[in-house]
Structures are given as structure tokens and as C-alpha cells.
N, C-alpha and C positions, 0 to 999 in steps of 0.2 A: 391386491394391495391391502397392505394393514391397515386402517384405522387409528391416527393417532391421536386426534380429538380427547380420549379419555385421560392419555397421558399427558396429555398439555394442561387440561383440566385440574391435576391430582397435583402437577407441579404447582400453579397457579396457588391451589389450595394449601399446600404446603409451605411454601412464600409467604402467604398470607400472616398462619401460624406462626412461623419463624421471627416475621415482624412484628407481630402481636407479643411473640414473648419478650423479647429485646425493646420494645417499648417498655412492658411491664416491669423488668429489670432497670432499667434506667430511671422509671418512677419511684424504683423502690430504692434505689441509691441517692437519688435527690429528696428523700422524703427523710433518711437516717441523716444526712447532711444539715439538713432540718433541724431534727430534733437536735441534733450537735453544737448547733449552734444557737437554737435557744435555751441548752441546758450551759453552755459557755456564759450564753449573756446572763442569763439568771443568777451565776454564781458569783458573777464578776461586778453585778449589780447590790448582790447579796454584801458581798467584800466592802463595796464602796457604800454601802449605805451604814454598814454597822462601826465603820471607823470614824466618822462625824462627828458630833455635839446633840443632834436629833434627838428623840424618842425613842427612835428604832435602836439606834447605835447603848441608850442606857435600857433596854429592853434585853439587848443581845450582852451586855457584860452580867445585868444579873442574871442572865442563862448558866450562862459562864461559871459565875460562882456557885452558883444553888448545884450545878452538877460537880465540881468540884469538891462541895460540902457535902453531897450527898459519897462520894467517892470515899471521903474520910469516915465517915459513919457510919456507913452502912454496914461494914464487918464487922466491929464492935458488936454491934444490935444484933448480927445474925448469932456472932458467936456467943453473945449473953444467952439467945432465944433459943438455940440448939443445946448448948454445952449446960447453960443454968436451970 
């Protein structure tokens, strides 16, 4: 009679594995859900804090315009510094 011991073993071991990776799989889909969700709140936080009366809120309009102004002058200045 055969010996089956080894193959019960090999199954056992393989089982193991298989639940080892499918845990790992599932940590790594609740771990990007995560990040998903505090890159949501962060923005949403972002949103609400810069529409206010605050510091932050007159911090983030002159962002706003300095890039804006920088938008308008900057071609000028390159095409003076190339072309002149």
C-alpha cells in the first residue's frame, strides 16, 4: 500500500500558501482604499478650508494670482531674453 502521508502534507502546505496569498491580496486592497480615502478627505478638506474668510483661504487666492501673473509674464520675459 502507498503512502499517503507525503501528499496530505504537500496539500496541507499548499492551502497554507494559497491562504497566505489571499490574505496578502486583501490587505493590499484595503490598504489602496486607504490611501483613497485619505487622499478624498485631504482634498475635500483642502476645498473647504481655502473658501472661508481664514488665513489659509487669503493664502490660497494669492497663490492663485501670483500664478496667474506669473502665466502672463512669463512669455514676454522669455521672448525678450531669447529673441532680444
Amino acid at each position: 500500500m502507498e503512502n499517503l502521508q507525503p501528499h496530505l502534507d504537500e496539500q496541507t502546505r499548499q492551502d497554507q500558501i494559497y491562504n497566505d496569498a489571499m490574505l496578502s491580496l486583501q490587505a493590499a486592497k484595503r490598504d489602496d482604499e486607504r490611501n483613497g480615502y485619505a487622499v478624498m478627505s485631504a482634498a475635500m478638506g483642502y476645498g473647504e478650508g481655502s473658501m472661508g474668510n481664514g488665513i489659509f483661504a487669503k493664502i490660497t487666492h494669492g497663490a492663485q494670482l501670483f500664478c496667474i501673473a506669473f502665466a502672463c509674464a512669463a512669455p514676454p520675459f522669455l521672448v525678450w531674453y531669447v529673441l532680444l
